[in-house]
N, C-alpha and C positions, 0 to 999 in steps of 0.2 A: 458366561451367561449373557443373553441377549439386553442390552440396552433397553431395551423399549418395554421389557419385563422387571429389570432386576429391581428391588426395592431401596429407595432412596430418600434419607430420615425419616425410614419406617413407612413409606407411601409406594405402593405401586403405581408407576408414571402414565404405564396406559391406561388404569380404570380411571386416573384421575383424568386423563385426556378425554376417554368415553363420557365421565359424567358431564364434561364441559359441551356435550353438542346440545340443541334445543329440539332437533327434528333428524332424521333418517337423512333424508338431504343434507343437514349440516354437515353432517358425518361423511356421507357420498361426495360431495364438493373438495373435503378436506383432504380423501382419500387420493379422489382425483386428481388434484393439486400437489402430493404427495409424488406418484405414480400415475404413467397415464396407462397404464394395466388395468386400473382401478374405473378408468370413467364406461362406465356403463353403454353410454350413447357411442363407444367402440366397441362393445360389446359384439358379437357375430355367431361366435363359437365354443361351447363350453362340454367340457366334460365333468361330472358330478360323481362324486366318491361316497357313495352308503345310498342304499336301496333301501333306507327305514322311512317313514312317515314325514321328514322333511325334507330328504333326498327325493322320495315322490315328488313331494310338491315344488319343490324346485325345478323339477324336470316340467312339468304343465305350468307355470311362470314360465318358463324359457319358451315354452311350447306359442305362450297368449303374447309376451313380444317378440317372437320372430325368431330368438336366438336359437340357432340349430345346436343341440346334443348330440353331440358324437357322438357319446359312450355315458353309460351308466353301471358302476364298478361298485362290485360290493364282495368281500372273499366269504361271507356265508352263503355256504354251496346249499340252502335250501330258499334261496333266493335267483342264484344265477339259471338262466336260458327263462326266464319270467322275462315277458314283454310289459313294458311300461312305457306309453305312448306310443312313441316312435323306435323305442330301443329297447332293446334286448341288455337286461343285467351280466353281466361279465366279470370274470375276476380280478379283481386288482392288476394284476399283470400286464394285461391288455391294454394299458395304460401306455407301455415302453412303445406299443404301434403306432401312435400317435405324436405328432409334429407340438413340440411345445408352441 
């Protein structure tokens, strides 16, 4: 089991770590600091997994800072070849064409 999940004297370690930020940025700083995966302001390239209502909206965030969507992957087929901004919904698969 993953460390940063398993329960330890009865506490999950990362709700307790989430409850500890004050703001969205504490949390982003911490990640970033963590991983530099994480820091945002490296941010360039992203691909997003689910075509539901926050998968949208993440795709237009990306859109308003700049970050280019590659791909936008969802395997309900009554969602895929739907245009959403700049991209076309695709099926999960289409993931393997892209460069981690």
């Amino acid at each position: 089991m993953n460390q940063a999940i398993r329960p330890t004297n009865n506490k999950i370690v990362w709700l307790d770590k989430l409850k500890s930020f004050h703001s969205v940025q504490d949390m982003r700083q911490w990640l970033a600091a963590r991983d530099a995966v994480f820091d945002t302001g490296r941010l360039k390239r992203l691909a997003v997994v689910g075509a539901a209502d926050e998968g949208i909206r993440l795709v237009d965030l990306c859109g308003n800072l700049g970050i280019d969507v590659v791909a936008l992957c969802d395997d309900n087929p009554s969602k895929q070849g739907v245009q959403v901004g700049s991209v076309m919904v695709q099926p999960i698969g289409a993931l393997m064409d892209f460069d981690r």
